[in-house]
C-alpha positions in Angstrom: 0.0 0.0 0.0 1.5 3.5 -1.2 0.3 6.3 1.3 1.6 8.7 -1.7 -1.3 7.4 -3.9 -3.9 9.5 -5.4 -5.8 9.0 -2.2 -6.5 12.3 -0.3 -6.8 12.0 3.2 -9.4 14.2 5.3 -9.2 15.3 8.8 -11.7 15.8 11.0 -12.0 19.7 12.5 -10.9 18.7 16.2 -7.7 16.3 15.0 -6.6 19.4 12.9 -6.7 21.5 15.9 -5.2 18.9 18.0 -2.3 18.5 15.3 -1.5 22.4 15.1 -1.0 22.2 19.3 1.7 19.4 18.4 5.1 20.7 18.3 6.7 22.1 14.9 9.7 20.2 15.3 7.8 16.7 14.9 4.3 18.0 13.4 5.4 16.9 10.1 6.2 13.7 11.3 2.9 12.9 13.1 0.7 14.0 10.1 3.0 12.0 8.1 2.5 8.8 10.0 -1.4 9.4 10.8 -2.3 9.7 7.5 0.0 6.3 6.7 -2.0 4.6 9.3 -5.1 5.7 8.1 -4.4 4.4 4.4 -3.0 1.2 6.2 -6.6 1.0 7.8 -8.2 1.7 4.9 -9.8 4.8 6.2 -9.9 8.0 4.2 -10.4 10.3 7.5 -7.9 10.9 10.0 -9.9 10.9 13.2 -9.3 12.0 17.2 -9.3 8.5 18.0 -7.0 7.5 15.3 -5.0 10.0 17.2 -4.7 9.2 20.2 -3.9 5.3 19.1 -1.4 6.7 17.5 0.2 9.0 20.2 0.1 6.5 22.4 1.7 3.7 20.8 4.9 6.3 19.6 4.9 8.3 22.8 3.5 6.4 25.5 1.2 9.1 26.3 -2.1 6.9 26.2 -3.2 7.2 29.5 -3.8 10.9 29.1 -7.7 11.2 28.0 -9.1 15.0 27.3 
């Protein structure tokens, strides 16, 4: 599976704002690897959810719910 494919991933309103609170230096990265996870899954939205999985399995931060 090519992330870089045609395929245009959306993001919901809230996990936009929640990426532009992550910091610059690895912002890039996270969307980067979100929307490679989302394509993996098959999805065509990257979701809060989705981010928080996510989050938590690259930064151990799971147990923080908002």
């Amino acid at each position: 599976l090519n992330p870089s494919s045609e395929e245009r991933i959306e993001w919901e309103p809230e996990a936009e704002r929640r990426l532009e609170k992550v910091p610059a230096a690895v912002r890039a990265m996270a969307k980067v690897e979100l929307e490679r996870t989302a394509v993996e899954r098959g999805m065509n939205v990257v979701t809060v959810p989705l981010m928080e999985e996510v989050k938590a399995k690259y930064f151990g931060m799971g147990a923080q719910r908002t």
